[in-house]
N, C-alpha and C positions, 0 to 999 in steps of 0.2 A: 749264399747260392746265387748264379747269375743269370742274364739271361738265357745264354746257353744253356744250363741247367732245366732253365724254362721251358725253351722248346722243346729239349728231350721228353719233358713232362708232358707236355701236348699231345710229342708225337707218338705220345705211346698210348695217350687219351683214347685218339683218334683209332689208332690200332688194335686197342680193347673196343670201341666202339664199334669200328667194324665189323665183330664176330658178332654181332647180334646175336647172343645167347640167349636162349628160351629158358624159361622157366624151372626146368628142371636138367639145364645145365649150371644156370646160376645156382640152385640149392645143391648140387654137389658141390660146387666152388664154395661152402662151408664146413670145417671140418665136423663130425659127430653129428651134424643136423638132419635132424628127422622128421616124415609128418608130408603134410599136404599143403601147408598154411591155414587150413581156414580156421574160420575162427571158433574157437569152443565156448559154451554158453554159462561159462561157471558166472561171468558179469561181473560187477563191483558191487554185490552183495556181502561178503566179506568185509572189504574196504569201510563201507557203509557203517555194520553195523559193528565195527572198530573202534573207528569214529564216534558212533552213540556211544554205547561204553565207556572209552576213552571221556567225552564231553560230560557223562554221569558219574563219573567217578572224581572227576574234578571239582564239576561240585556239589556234590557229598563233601569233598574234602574241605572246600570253601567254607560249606555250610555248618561242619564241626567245628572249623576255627573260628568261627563267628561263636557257634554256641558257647563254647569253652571264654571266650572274652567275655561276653554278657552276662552270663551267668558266674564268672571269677566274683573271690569277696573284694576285689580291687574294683569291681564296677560298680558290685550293689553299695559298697562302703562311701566310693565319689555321688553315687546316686542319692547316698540320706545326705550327703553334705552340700550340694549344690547341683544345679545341670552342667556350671562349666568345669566344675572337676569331674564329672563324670564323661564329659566330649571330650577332657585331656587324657582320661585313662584311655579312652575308645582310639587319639589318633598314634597314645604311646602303642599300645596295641598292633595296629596297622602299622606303624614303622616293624616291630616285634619279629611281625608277619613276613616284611619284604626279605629285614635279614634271615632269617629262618629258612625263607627259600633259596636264598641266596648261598646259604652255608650248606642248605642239601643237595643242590646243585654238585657242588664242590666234592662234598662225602661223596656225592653218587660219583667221580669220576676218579675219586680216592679208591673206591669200593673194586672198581674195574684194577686200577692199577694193583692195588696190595694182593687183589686174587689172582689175577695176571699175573703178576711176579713169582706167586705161590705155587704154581700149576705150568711155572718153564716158560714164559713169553717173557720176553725184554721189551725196556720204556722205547716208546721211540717221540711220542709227542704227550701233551695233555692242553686242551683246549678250556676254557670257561666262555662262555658267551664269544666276542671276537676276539680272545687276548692268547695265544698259545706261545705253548715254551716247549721246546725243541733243542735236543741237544747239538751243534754247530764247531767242528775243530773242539773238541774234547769240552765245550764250554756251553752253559747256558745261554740263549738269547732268546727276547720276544719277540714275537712276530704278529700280524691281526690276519683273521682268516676270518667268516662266519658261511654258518652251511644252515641255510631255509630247515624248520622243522628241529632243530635240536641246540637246545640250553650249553650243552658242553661237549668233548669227546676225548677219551683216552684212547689214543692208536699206540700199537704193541705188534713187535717181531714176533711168528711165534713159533712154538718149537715144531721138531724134525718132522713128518710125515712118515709114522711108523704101521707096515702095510694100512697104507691111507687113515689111516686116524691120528688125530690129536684133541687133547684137551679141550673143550671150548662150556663148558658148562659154567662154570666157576666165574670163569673171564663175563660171560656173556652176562650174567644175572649176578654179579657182584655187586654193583652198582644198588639196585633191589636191595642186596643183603645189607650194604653198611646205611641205606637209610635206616629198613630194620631196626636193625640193629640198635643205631641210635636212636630212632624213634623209643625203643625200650629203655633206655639208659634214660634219656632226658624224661623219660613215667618218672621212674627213679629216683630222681633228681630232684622233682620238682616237691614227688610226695615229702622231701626230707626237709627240702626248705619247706616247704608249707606247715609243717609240723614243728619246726623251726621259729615260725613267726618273720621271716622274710617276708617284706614285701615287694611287690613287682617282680623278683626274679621267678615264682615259681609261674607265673603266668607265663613267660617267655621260653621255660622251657616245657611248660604244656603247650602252647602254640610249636615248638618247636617238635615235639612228640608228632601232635597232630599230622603238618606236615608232611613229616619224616613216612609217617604210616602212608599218606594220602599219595606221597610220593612213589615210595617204594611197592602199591599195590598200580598205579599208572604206570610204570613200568615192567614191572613184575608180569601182572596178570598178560599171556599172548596174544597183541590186538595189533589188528593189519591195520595202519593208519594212512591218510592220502601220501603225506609228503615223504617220511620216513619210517618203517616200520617199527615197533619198539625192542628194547631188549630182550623179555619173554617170547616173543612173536621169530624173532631172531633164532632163540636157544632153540626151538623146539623144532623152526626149518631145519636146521642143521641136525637134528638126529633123525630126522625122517631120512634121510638121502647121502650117500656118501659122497655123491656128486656135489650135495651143495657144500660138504665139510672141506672138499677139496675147493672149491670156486672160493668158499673163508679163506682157507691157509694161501691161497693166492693172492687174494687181494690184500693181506694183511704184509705178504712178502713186497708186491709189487706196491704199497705204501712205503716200505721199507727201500727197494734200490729208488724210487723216486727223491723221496730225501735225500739220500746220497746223491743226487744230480744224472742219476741213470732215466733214460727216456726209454716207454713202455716197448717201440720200436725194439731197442738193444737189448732188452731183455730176454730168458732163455723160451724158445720155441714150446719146449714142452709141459713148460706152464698154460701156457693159454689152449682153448676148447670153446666149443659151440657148444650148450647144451640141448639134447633132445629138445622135439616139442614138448615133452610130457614133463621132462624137468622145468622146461622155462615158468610151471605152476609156481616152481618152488620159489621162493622169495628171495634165497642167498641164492641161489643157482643163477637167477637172471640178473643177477650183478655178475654175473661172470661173462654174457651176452653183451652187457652195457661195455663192459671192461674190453671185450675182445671187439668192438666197435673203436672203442679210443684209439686201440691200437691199431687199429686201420688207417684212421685219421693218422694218426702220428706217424706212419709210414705211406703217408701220403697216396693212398689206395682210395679214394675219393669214387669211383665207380663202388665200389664193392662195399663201402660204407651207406653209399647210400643205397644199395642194395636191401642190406642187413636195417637200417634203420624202418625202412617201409616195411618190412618183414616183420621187424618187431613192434611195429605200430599198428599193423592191421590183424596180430592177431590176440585174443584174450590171455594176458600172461601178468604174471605175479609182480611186476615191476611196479615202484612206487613211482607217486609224482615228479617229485625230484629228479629222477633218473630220466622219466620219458620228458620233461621238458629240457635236460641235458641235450638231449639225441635229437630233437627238433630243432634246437641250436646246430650241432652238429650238419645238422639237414637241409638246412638254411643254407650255411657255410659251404656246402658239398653243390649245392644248386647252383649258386654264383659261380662258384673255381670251376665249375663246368660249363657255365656258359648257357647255363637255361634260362628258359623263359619267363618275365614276370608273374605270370600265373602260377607258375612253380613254385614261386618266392612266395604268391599272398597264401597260399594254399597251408603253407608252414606258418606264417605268421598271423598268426589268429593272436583275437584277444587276451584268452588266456596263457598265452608264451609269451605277450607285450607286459600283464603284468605279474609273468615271471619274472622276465628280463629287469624288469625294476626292483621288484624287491630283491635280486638277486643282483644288483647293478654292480658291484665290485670285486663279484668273482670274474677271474681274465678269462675263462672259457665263452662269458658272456658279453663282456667289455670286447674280446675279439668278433665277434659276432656283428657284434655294432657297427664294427671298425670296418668288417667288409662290407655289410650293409649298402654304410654311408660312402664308400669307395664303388662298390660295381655297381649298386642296385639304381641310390640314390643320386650317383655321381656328385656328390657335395665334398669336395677335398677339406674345404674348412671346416666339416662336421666331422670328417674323419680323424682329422688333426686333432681336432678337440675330446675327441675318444680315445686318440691315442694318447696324449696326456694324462688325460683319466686312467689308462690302462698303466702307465709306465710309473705312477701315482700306487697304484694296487701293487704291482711289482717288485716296489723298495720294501714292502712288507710281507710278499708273499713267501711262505715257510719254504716252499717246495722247489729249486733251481728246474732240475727236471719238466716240470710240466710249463715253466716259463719259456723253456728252451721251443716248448713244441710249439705255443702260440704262439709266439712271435715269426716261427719261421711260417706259419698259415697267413700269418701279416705280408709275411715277404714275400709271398708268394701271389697273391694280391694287388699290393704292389707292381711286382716287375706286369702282372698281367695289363695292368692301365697301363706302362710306360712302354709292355711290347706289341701293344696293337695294332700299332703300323707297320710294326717291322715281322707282326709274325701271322702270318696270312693262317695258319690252322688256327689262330683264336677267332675267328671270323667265322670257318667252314664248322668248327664244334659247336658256335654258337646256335647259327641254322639249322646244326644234323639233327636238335632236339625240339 
């Protein structure tokens, strides 16, 4: 895109700027959206006591597999023979533990896929911590991705939208089922070695049992958590509302032409929706909100984004962490391309979006963020540079062409804004107008 392009962009800034639309002409300019704004008093009570739950059930779970070690006859038997055979059984143990999680991890995104497949979705990725594998020109390749709040992820095509329904039980809490599942097998298991006269192996699959249970009820059970919400919590949004079943089969599509190198922009119109106020409660619903922001962004609609982001940030709604520190990136990014004010910029970037931004430092939605940062805000071109390495670093790995397409052109457009400020007298007049 060139300068020219540039200008146009401006000039149409400046043009949208002009109408000084009021309130309740901008909430027409959303499609489906409904309501007053303000804020409803449900609060992060939910959220909260998610999180308790979620943090009690963990450990319990901990606290079992401890008990099941200490009390195995692998510990009392090292315990009559010395202390340091019994600190050898205790750190066999702990390694026992790490792989056990490590392999339920795995089942759990086995669980999604095999029911998934069962129930009419197609593979389209499967994640473990940052390592995914994605099908690529008819062939396997790795790629590293990692997403705040989740151990792994199996994303799936899924089937048709038959009068607005599809499958998603199965898919959604499969995961759940193959820990189960083998939480039961590895009882099994262990009771035969153990009767058997094995040693050490039935310990490993009783830790392994434990797990599996402590696992599959952490996700299983439906609990609203800060950063990403779980599975159960997931299933159960989704049969409340057909709104959010559809906002699902959406996003699971519009994961789908992204991988293929389709950008959200080019995708079909009549996918995308605002959801009511009343829906944006719903937890899959208002990933349909987040979604249909992106694609603002990414058709470079930067008023009306940042429209919708202050919308969705002032009022009480089912969106996790995750997502709402996405959209304040976003927010950030839409401040600068417009020309506002530093106060505008420190307003979004609070402490906790700074140690968003770090533990999230290698996703490129964030690494761009930086980049214009250090470009308009900070005017530091060698800090930009050094971001932009960093980002072009993330790139060679990133699964997705699609969504590289879009950040890079929010870079370029950044860019030509430093290199056209002399030459383009409306970056100067939108600067002032705000």
């Amino acid at each position: 895109m060139g300068i020219g392009h540039t200008r146009a962009f401006y000039e149409k800034i400046e043009d949208e700027r002009g109408r000084k639309m009021d309130q309740k002409k901008c909430e027409e300019g959303f499609p489906q959206s409904a309501g007053n704004g303000k804020k409803r008093k449900r609060g992060k009570a939910p959220q909260k006591r998610g999180q308790a739950l979620y943090a009690l059930l963990a450990l319990t779970s901990g606290m079992a597999s401890g008990l099941v070690i200490v009390t195995s006859k692998e510990a009392k038997h090292a315990m009559g023979e010395s202390y340091g055979s019994f600190l050898f059984v205790i750190a066999t143990s702990l390694v026992f533990l790490y792989v056990t999680h490590f392999l339920h991890i795995i089942l759990h995104e086995a669980g999604h896929l095999a029911f998934g497949l069962m129930t009419g979705y197609r593979f389209l990725s499967f994640r473990i911590g940052s390592f995914l594998w994605r099908k690529e020109d008819g062939r396997f390749v790795v790629r590293r991705m990692k997403i705040l709040g989740t151990g792994g992820q199996c994303l799936m095509s899924p089937p048709k939208l038959l009068n607005g329904k599809a499958p998603f039980v199965l898919y959604n809490l499969g995961g759940s089922l193959a820990n189960l599942i083998f939480a039961f097998l590895s009882a099994a298991v262990s009771v035969g070695l153990d009767a058997a006269g094995v040693w050490h192996a039935p310990l490993f699959f009783r830790i392994l049992s434990v797990d599996g249970l402590g696992l599959a009820l952490m996700n299983g059970v439906p609990l609203r958590l800060a950063a990403v919400n779980n599975d159960g919590y997931n299933a159960i949004s989704l049969g409340k509302s057909p709104v959010a079943l559809r906002s699902f089969w959406v996003q699971l599509k519009a994961n789908e032409q992204i991988a293929k190198g389709v950008r959200l922009k080019d995708m079909p119109n009549e996918w995308f929706f605002m959801p009511s106020d009343e829906e944006l409660s719903n937890s899959m619903s208002v990933v349909m909100a987040a979604l249909y922001e992106e694609r603002l962004m990414d058709g470079l609609h930067f008023l009306e984004a940042e429209r919708l982001i202050d919308r969705l940030l002032s009022i009480d709604t089912a969106m996790s962490g995750l997502h709402k520190s996405l959209l304040c990136c976003d927010r950030i990014c839409c401040a600068l391309l417009l020309g506002q004010e530093e106060e505008a910029i420190a307003k979004w970037q609070t402490d906790g979006q700074k140690n968003f931004m770090r533990q999230m430092g290698k996703l490129l939605g964030v690494l761009r963020t930086e980049y214009i940062c250090a470009l308009l805000w900070e005017k530091d071109a060698k800090k930009a540079e050094e971001v932009r390495e960093r980002f072009e670093a993330s790139a060679k790995r990133h699964p997705y062409p699609g969504d590289l397409e879009s950040e890079r052109e929010l870079m370029r457009i950044a860019d030509e804004k430093v290199k056209g400020i002399a030459s383009l007298p409306i970056a100067k007049a939108a600067s002032s107008s705000l």
